[in-house]
N, C-alpha and C positions, 0 to 999 in steps of 0.2 A: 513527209508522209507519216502519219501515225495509225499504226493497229492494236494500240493497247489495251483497248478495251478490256474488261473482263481481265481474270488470273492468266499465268504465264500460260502459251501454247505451243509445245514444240514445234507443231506442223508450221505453223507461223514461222516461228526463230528460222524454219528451214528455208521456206522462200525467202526471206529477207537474206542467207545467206546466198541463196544464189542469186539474185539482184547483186548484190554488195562483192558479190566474187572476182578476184583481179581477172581481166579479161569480159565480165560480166556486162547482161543491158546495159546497164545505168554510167558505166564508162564510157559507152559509145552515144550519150546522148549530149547534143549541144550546149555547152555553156555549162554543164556541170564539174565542177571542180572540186567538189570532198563529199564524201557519204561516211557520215559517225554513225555506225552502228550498235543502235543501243538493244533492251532485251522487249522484245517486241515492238520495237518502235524502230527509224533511221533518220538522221537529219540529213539533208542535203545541204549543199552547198552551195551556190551559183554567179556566176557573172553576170550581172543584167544589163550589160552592154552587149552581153554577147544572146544570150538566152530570152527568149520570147515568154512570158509567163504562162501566158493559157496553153501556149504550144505545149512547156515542159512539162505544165500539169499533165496535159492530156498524155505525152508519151511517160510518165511513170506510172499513171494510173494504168496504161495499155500494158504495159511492163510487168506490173502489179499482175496483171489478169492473164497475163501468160507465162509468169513465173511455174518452175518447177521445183518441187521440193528438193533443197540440197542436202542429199542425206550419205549416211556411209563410206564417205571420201575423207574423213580427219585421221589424226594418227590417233591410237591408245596410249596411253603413260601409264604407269605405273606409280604413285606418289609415295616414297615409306613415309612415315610418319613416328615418331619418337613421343607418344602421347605422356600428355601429364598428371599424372597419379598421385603425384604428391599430395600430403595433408594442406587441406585449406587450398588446392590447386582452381582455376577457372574451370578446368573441366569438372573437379568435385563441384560447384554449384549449377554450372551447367544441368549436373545429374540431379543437382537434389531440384534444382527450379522444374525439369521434365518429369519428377518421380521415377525415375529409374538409375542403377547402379551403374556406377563408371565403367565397366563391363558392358553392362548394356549399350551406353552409350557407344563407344567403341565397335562394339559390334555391328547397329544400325548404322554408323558413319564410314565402319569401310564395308557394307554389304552391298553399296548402289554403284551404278557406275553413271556418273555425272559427264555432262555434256556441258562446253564452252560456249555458251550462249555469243560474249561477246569481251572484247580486250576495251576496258577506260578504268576511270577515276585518275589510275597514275600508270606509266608504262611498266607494261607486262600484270598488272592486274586482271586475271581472266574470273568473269562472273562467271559462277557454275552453277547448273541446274537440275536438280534429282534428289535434293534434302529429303532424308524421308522427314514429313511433316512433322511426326512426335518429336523431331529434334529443334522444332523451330523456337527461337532464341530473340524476345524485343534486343535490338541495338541499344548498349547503354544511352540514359541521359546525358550525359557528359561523356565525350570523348576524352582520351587518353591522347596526351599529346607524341608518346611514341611507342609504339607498341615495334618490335623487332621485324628483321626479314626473316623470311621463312616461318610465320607465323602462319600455322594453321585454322582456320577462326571460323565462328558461325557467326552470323547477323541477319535476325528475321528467318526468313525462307532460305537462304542462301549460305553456301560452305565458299571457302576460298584458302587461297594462299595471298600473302602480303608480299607483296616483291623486293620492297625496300624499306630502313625504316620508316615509320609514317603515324600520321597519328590516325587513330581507329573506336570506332564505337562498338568494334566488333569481339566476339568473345574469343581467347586463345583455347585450346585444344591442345595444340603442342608443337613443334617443331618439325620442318623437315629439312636435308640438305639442299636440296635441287634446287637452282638458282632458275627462279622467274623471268629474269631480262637480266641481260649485259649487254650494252653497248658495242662491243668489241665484239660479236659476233657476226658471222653473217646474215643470220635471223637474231635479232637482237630477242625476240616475246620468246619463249621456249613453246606457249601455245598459242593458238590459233582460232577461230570459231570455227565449227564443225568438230573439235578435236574430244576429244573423250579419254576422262583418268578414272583410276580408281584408286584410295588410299587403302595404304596395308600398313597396320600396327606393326613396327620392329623397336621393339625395345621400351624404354620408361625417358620422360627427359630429367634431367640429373636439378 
């Protein structure tokens, strides 16, 4: 099922969270077997030995049209952030490609509080959504074949944290400690969709 039409829509992102919700419609319908949730869109998955095709349509489209917005049930974080001020830093061009001082910068990136659209690309990657606009960043031409974990980044429309190293087209900002995903946890993603951060500037990175 695809609702992407048009720019991002939170009210959207929310019904698809509750379709997509462990326990949720979309688990209890026949033959279904994975739901990727991506940022206004979901892929489904299915068995078609098991699952009837019109039938399935018909009950996610119904699914769809009795959905309820899933809103106010995620946790808050707190993200610190160690921004990078250094001379010739990412975030110094950052500033000078937006017209505004590394200051400002900083200031409009931890004054929003962003929403977990959805977890991919790689695990514990959570897309987040609430950039203020002025900050929006093209993704380099060229990626970089490894940009660090804990990279704080902007790309496009979009702010994030890198979970591990990886390579990225995304621009650094700066550093934080909080670990994105480990394996060895019982929740391996530290977020979740529905969940909601806000970054807070502590300190410079070295």
């Amino acid at each position: 099922m695809d609702v992407s039409e048009g720019s991002f829509d939170l009210r959207t992102q929310q019904h698809l969270w509750f379709l997509t919700a462990k326990g949720g419609p979309v688990e209890r319908l026949r033959g279904v077997r994975n739901a990727v949730l991506g940022i206004n869109n979901v892929l489904f998955a299915f068995d078609p030995l098991i699952a009837d095709l019109p039938e399935l349509q018909n009950s996610l489209e119904d699914a769809w049209s009795r959905s309820a917005p899933h809103e106010g049930t995620g946790r808050v974080l707190e993200v610190p952030v160690a921004y990078d001020t250094s001379p010739g830093s990412e975030l110094e061009g950052i500033a000078r490609h937006v017209r505004l001082s590394i200051d400002e910068v900083i200031r409009l990136h931890t004054s929003e509080e962003y929403h977990v659209a959805c977890i991919g690309s790689v695990p514990g990657f959570a897309y987040l959504v609430g950039l203020p606009p002025r900050l929006a960043v093209p993704r380099r031409q060229t990626p970089r074949a490894r940009v660090p974990k804990g990279s704080v980044a902007i790309g496009g429309a979009q702010t994030g944290v890198i979970p591990t190293d990886m390579p990225s087209g995304w621009h650094m900002l700066g550093m934080t400690e909080l670990d994105m995903f480990d394996s060895l946890r019982a929740e391996p993603c530290l977020l979740a969709p529905g969940d909601r951060i806000r970054f807070s500037a502590r300190g410079a990175a070295s």
